[in-house]
Residue frames as qw, qx, qy, qz and C-alpha x, y, z in Angstrom:
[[0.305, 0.162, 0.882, -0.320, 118.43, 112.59, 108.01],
 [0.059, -0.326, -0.733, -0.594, 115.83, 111.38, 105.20],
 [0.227, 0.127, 0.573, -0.777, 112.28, 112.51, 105.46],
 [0.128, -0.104, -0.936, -0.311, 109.78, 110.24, 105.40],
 [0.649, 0.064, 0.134, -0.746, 105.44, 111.24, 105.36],
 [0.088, 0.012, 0.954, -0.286, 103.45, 108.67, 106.37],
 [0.489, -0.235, -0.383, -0.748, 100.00, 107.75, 105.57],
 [0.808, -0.304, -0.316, -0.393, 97.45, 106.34, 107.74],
 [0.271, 0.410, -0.687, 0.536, 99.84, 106.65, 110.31],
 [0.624, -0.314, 0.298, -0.651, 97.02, 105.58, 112.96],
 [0.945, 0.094, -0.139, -0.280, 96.61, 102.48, 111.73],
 [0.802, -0.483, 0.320, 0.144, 98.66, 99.24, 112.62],
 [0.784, 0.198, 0.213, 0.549, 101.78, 99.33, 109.55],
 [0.315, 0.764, -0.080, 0.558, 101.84, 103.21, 109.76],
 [0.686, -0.685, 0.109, -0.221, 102.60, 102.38, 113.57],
 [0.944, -0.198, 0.223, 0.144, 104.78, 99.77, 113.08],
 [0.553, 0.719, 0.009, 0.420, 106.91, 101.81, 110.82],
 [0.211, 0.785, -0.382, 0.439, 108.04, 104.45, 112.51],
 [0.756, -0.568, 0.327, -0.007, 108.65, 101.94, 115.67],
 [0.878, 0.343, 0.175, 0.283, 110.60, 100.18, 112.97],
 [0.404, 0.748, 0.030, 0.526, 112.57, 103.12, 112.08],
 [0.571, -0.536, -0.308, 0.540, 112.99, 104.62, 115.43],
 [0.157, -0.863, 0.144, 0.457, 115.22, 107.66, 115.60],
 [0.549, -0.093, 0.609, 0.565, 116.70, 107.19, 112.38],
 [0.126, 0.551, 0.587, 0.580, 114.29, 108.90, 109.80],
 [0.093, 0.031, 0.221, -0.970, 112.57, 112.07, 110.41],
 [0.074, 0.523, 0.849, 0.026, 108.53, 111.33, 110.36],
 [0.442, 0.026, 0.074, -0.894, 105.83, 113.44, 109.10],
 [0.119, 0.188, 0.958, -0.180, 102.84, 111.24, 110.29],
 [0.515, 0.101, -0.072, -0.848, 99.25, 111.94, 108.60],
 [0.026, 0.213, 0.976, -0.042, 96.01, 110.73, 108.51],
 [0.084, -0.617, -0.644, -0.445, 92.26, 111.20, 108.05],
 [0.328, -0.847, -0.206, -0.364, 92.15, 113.03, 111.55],
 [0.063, 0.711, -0.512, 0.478, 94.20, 114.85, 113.55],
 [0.744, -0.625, -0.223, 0.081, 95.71, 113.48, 116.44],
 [0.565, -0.742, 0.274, 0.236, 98.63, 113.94, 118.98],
 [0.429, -0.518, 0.551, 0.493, 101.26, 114.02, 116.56],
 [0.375, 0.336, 0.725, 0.471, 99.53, 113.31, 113.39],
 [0.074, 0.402, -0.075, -0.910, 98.73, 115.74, 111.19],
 [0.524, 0.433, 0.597, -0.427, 95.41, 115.50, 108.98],
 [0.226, 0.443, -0.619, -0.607, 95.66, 114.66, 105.11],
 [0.694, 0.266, 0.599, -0.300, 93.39, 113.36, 102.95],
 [0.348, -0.250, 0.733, 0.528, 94.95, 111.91, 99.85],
 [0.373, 0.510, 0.755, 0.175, 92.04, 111.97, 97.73],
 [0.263, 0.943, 0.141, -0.149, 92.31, 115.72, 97.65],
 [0.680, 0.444, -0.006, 0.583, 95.03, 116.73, 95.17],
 [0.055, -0.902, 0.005, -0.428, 95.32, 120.34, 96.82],
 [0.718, -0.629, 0.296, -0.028, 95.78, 119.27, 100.61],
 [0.896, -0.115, 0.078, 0.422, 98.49, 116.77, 98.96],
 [0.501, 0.514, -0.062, 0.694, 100.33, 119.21, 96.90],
 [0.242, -0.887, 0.013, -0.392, 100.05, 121.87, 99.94],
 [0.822, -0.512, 0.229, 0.100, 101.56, 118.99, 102.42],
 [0.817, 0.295, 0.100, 0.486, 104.56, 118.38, 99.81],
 [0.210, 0.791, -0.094, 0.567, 105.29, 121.94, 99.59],
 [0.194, -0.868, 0.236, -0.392, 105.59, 122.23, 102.93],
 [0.880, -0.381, 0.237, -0.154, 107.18, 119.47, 104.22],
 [0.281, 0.572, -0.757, -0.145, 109.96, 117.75, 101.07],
 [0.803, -0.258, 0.529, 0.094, 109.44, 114.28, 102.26],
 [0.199, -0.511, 0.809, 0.210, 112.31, 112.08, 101.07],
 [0.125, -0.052, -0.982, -0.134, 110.62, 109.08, 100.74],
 [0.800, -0.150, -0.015, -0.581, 105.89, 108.36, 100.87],
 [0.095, -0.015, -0.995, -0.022, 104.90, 105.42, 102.51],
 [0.474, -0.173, -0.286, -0.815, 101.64, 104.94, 101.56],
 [0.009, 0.012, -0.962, 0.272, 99.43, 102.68, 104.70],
 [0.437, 0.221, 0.120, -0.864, 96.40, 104.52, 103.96],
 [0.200, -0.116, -0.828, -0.510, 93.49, 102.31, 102.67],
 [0.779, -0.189, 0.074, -0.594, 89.57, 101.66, 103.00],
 [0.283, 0.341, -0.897, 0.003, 90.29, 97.62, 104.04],
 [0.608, 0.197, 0.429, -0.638, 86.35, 96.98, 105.04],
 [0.082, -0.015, -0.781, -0.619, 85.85, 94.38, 102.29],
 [0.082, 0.540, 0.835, 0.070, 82.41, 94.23, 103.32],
 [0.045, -0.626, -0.071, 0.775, 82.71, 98.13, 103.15],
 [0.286, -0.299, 0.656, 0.631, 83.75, 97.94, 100.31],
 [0.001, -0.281, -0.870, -0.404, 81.25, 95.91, 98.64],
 [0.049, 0.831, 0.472, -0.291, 78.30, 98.12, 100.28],
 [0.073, 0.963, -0.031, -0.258, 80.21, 101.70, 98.73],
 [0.786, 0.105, 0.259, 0.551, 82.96, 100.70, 95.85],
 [0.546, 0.647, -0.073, 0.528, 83.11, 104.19, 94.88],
 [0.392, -0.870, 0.261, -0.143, 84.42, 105.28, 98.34],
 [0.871, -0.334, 0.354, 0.065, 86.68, 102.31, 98.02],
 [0.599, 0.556, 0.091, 0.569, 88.03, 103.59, 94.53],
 [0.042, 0.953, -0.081, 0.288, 88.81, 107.09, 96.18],
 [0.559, -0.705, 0.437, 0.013, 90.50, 105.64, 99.15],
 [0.779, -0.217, 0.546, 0.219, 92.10, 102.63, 97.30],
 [0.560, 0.645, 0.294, 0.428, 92.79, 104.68, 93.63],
 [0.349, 0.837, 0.204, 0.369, 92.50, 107.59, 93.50],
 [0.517, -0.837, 0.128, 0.126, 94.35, 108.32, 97.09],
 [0.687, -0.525, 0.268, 0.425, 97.22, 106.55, 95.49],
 [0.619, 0.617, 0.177, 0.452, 97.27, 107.59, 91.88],
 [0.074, -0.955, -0.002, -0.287, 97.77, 111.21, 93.59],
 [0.640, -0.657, 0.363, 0.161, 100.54, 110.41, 95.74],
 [0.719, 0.180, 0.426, 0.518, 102.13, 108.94, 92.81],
 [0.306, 0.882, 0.233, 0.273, 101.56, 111.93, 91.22],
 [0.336, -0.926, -0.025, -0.168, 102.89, 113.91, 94.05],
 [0.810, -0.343, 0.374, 0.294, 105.69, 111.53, 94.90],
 [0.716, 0.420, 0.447, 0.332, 106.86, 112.38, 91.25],
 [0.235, 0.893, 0.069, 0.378, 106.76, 116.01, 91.21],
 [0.249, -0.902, 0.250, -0.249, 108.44, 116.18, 94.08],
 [0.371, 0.624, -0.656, 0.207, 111.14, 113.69, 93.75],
 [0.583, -0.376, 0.601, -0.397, 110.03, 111.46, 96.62],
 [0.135, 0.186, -0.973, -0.001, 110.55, 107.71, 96.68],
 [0.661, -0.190, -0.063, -0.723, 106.69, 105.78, 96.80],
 [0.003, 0.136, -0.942, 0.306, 106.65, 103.16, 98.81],
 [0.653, -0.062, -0.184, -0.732, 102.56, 101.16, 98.25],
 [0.305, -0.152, 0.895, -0.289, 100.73, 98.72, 99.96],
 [0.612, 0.070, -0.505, -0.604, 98.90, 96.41, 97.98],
 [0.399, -0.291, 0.773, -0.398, 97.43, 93.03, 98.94],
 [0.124, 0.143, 0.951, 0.246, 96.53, 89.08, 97.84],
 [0.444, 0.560, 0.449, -0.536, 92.81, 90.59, 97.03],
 [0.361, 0.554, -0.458, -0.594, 94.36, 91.53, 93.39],
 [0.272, -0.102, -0.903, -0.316, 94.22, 87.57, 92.51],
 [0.535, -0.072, -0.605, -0.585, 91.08, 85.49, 92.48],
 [0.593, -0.475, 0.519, -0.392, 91.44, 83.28, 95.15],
 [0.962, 0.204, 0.054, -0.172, 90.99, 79.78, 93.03],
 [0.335, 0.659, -0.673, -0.029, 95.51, 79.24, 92.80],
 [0.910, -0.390, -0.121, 0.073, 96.56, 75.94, 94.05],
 [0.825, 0.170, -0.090, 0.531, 100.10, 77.20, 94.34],
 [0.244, -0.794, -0.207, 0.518, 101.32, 79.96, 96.18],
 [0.508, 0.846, 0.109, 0.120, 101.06, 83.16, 93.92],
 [0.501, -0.149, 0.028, 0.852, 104.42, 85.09, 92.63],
 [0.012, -0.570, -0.010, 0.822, 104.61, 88.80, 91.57],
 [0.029, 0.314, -0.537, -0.782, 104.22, 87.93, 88.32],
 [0.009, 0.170, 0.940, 0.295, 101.08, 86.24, 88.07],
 [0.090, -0.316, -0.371, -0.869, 97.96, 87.93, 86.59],
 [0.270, 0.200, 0.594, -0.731, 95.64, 89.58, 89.27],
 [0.208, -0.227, -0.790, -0.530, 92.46, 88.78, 88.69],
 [0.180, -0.080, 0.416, -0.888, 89.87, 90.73, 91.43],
 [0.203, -0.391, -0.864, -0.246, 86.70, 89.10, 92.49],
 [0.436, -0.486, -0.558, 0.511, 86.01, 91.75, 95.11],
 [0.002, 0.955, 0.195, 0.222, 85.37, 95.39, 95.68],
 [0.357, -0.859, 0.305, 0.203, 88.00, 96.18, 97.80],
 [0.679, -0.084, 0.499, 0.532, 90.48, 93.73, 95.48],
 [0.445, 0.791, 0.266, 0.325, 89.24, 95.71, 92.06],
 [0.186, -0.954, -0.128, -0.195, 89.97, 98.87, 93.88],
 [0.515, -0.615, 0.498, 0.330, 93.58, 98.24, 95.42],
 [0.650, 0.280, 0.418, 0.569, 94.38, 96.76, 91.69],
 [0.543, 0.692, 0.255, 0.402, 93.75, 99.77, 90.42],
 [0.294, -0.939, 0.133, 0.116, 95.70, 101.81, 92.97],
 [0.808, -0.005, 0.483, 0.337, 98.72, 99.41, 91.78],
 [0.518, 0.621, 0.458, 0.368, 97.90, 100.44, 88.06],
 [0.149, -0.985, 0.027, -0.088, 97.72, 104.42, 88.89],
 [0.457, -0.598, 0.495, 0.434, 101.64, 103.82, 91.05],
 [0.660, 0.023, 0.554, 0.507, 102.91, 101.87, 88.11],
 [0.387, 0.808, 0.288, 0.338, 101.49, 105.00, 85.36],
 [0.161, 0.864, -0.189, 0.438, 102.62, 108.16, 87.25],
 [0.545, -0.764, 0.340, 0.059, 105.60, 106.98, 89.26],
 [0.709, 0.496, -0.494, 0.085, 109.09, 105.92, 88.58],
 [0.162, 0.354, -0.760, 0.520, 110.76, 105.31, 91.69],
 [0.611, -0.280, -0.077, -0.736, 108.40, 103.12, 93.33],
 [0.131, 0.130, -0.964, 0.192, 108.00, 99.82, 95.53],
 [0.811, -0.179, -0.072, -0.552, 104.50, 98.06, 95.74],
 [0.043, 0.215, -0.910, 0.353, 104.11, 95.52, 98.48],
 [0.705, -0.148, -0.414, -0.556, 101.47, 92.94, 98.20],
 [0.150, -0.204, 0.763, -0.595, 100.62, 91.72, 101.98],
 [0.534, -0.280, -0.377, -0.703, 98.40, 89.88, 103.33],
 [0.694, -0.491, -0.524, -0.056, 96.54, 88.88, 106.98],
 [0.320, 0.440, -0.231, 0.807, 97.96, 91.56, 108.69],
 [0.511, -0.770, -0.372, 0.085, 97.80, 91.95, 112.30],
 [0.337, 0.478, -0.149, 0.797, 99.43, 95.04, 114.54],
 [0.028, -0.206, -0.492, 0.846, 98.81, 97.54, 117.14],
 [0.444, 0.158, -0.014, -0.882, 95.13, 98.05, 116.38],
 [0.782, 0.178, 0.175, -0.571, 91.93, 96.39, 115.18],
 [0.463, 0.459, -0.694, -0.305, 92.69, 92.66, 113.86],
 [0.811, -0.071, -0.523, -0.254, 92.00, 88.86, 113.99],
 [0.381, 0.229, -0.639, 0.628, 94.38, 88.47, 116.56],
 [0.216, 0.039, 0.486, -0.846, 93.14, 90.72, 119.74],
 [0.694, -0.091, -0.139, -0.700, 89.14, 90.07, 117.96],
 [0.580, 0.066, -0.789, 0.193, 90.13, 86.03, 118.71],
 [0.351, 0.010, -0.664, 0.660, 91.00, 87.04, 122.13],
 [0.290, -0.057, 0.196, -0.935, 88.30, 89.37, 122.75],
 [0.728, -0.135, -0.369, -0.562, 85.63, 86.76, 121.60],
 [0.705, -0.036, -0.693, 0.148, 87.27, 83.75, 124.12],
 [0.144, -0.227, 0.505, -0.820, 86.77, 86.55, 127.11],
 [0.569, 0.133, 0.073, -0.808, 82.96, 86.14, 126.51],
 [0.837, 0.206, -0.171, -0.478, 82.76, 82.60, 124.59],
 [0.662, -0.312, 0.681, 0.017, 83.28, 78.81, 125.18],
 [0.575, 0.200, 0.692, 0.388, 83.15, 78.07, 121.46],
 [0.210, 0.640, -0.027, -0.739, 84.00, 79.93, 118.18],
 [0.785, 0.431, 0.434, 0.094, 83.15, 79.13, 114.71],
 [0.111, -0.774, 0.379, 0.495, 85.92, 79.97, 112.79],
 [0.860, 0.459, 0.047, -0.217, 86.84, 79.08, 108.91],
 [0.764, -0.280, 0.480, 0.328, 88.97, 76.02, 108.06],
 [0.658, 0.353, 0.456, 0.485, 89.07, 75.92, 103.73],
 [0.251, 0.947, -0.166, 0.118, 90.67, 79.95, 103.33],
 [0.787, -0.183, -0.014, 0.589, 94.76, 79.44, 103.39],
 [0.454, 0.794, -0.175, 0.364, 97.25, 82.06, 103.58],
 [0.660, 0.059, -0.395, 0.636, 100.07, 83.64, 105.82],
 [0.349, -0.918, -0.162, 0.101, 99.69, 85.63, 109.01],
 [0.546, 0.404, -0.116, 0.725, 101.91, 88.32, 108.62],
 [0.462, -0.670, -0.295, 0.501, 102.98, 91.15, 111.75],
 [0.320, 0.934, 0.141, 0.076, 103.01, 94.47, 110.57],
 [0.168, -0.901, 0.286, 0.279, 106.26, 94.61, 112.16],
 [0.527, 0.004, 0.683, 0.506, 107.93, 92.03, 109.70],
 [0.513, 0.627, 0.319, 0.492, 106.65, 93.93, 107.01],
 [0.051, -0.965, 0.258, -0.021, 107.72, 97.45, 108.39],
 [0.679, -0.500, 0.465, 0.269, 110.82, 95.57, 108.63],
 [0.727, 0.406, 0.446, 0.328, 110.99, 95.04, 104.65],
 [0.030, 0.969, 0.232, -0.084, 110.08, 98.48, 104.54],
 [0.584, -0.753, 0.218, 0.209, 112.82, 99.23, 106.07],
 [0.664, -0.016, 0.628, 0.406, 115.10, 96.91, 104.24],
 [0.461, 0.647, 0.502, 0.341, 113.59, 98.25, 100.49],
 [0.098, 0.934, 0.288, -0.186, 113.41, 102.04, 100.94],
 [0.120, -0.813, 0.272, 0.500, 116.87, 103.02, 100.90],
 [0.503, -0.079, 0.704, 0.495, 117.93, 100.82, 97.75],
 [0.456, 0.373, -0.353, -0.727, 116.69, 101.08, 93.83],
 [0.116, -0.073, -0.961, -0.242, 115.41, 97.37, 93.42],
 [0.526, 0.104, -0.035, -0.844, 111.94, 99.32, 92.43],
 [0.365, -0.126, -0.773, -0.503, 109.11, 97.19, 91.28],
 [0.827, -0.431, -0.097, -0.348, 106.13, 94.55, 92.79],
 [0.187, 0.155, -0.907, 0.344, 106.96, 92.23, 96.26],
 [0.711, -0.453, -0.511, -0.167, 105.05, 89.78, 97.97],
 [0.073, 0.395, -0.604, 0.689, 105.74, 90.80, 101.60],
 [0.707, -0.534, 0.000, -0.464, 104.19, 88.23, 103.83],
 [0.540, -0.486, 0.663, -0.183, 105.60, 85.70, 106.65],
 [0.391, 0.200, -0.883, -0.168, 106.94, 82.38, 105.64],
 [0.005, -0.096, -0.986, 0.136, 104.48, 79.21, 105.81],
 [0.548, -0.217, -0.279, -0.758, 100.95, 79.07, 105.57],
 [0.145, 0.052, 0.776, -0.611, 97.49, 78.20, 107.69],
 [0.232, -0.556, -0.516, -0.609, 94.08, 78.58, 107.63],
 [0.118, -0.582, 0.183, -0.783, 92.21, 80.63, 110.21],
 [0.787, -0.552, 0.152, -0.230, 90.54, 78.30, 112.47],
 [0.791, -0.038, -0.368, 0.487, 94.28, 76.26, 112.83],
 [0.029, -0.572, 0.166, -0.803, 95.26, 80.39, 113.52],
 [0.454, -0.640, 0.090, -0.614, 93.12, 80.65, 116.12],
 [0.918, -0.232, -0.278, 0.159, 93.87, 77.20, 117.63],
 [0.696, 0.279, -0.277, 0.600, 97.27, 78.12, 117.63],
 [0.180, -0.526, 0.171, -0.813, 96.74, 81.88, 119.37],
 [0.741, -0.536, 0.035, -0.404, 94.47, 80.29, 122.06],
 [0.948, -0.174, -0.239, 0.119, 97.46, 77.60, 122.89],
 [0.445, 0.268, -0.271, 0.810, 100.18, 80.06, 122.80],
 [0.151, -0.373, 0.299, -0.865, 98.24, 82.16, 125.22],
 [0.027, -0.113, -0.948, 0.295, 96.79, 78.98, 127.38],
 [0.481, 0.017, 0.068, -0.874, 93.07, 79.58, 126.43],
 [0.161, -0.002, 0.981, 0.104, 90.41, 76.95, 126.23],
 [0.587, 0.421, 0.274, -0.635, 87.73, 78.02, 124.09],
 [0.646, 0.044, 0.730, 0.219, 87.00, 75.72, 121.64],
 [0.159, 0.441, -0.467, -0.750, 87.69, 76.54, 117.74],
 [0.739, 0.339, 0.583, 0.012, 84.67, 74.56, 115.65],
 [0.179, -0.255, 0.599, 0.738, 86.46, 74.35, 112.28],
 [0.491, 0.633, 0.484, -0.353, 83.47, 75.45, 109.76],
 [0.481, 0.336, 0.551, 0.593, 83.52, 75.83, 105.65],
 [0.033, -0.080, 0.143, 0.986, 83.28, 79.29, 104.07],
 [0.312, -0.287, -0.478, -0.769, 79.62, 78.51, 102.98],
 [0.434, -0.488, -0.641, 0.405, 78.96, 76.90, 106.60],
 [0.300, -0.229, -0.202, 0.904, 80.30, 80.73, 107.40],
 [0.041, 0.141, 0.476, 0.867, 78.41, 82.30, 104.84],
 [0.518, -0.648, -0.485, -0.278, 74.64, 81.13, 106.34],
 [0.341, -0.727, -0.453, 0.387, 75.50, 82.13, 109.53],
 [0.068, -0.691, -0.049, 0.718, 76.72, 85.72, 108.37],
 [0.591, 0.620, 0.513, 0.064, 74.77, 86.36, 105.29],
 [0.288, 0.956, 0.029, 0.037, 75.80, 89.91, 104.60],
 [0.439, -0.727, 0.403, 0.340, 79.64, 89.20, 104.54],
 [0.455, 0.714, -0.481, -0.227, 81.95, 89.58, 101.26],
 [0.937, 0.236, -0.127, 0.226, 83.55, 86.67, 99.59],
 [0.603, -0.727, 0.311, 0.099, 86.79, 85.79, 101.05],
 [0.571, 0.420, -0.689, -0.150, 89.95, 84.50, 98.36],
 [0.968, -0.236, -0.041, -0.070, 89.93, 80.36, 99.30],
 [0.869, 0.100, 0.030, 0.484, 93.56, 80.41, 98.48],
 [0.094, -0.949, 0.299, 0.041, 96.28, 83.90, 100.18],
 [0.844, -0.230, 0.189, 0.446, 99.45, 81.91, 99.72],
 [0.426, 0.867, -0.241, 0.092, 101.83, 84.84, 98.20],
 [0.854, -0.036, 0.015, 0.519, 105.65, 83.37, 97.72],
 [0.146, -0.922, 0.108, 0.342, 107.59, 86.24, 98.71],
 [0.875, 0.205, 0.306, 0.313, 109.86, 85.75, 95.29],
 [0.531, 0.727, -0.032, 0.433, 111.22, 88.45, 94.42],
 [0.327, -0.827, 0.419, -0.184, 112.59, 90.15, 97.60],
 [0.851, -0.284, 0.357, 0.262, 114.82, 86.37, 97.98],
 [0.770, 0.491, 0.255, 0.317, 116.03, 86.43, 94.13],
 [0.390, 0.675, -0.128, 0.612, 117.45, 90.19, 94.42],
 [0.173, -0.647, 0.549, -0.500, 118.63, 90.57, 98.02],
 [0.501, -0.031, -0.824, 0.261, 119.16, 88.14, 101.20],
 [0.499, -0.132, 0.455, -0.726, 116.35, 89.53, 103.19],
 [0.268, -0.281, -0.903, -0.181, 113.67, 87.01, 104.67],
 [0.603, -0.411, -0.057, -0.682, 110.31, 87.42, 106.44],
 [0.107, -0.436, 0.815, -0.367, 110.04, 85.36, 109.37],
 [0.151, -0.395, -0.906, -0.012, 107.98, 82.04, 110.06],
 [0.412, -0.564, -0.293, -0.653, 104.51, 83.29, 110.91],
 [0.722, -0.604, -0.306, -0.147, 104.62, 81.41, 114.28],
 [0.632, -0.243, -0.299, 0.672, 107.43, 83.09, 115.27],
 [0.091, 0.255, -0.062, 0.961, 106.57, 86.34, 114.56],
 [0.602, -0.552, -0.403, -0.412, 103.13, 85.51, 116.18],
 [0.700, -0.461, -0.421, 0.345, 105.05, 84.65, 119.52],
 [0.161, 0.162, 0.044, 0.972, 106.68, 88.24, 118.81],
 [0.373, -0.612, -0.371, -0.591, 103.16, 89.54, 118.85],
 [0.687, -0.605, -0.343, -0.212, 101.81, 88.26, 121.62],
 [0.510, -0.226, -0.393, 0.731, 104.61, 88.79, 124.14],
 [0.062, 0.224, -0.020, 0.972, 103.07, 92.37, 124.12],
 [0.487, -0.281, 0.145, -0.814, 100.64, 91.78, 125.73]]
């Protein structure tokens, strides 16, 4: 049985993994702080990483760890280089010396936002963002000191934990009307359809970049419509413009206008798909 260390196993894709996986993989689970079953590692220190390698062999890294505050971000980029660089250059590093398979999450922040066409793997990031700069260059780092690697560029990512989803719901407990923005597009994706790629990718050699998000696209206030009908709510969704958004919440980071990632390579070299978005959204929400 492979063994497979986990970053940011707290969080909602290092969750969905090993549900994904089940009994089938051995898990070492880490993260910034201990918990019930997770063991504390902080990628940004070479030592702690090379100490955890030694003692552990994983098979395969999957790397879920990130700072993903973009308004964090933009208040403290160089915490946002450590977590979103330098955490993974080292794993790469680490993943290298020790023969492990790197598995990296990346995400539609690396382009611009301005495409009118939904992006492919091959077309030239172009960060407007702290947190986008800062995941490119974590990208850059895998792609220098790894060979056996798979970077997965996601994006709108809900899960077991903090996300648009449940924050929706939580705001329609309390409110009869939300203001929510119409002119940003991309693709809700479910962490468990990408742990599902995951899956799918790890054991093969068809290395490189993938888009890894649900099929079809939205924009958030249709989202939220959509969430509040599938779960019989009637607060009302006023559809507002990013710069509408922008005066009423001054101190929030640009947003890309345009997430559409075409999930092109993972069709071209295998017969996996990602699922519609509103079906894996009705997935979701049966859980609760």
């Amino acid at each position: 049985m492979e063994k497979i260390l986990v970053t940011g196993a707290l969080g909602q894709l290092g969750r969905a993994v090993v549900k994904e996986y089940g009994d089938s993989a051995e898990f070492v689970r880490t993260d910034m702080m201990e918990a019930d079953g997770v063991k504390k590692l902080d990628i940004s220190d070479m030592d702690a990483l090379n100490e955890a390698f030694d003692a552990e062999g994983p098979d395969v890294v999957i790397n879920c760890a990130a700072f993903t505050n973009v308004d964090g971000c933009e208040k403290d980029e160089d915490a946002a280089f450590i977590a979103n660089a330098i955490g993974p250059r080292n794993l790469a590093i680490a993943s290298e010396k020790y023969g492990a398979k790197l598995i990296h999450i990346s995400t539609d922040y690396v382009f611009n936002g301005n495409a009118t066409k939904p992006l492919i793997e091959t077309d030239t990031p172009d960060p407007v963002s702290a947190y986008g700069r800062t995941k490119l260059a974590g990208e850059e780092f895998v792609k220098t000191f790894a060979e056996r690697f798979f970077i997965l560029r996601t994006a709108w990512l809900y899960g077991e934990g903090h996300n648009f989803v449940k924050t929706m719901l939580k705001l329609s407990e309390t409110h009869d009307e939300v203001s929510v923005v119409c002119d940003q597009l991309g693709t809700p994706t479910s962490a468990a359809e990408l742990a599902r790629m995951i899956h799918f990718l790890e054991p093969t050699e068809n290395y490189g970049i993938f888009h890894a998000t649900c099929e079809g696209d939205t924009n958030w206030a249709d989202f939220t419509d959509l969430i509040y009908q599938k779960k019989g709510i009637h607060t009302k969704v006023n559809h507002v413009t990013s710069e509408q958004y922008k005066a009423m919440n001054p101190a929030s980071a640009d947003r890309p206008h345009y997430s559409i990632l075409e999930d092109r390579m993972i069709k071209l070299t295998s017969d996996f798909r990602m699922k519609e978005w509103e079906d894996a959204l009705d997935d979701y929400l049966k859980s609760f």
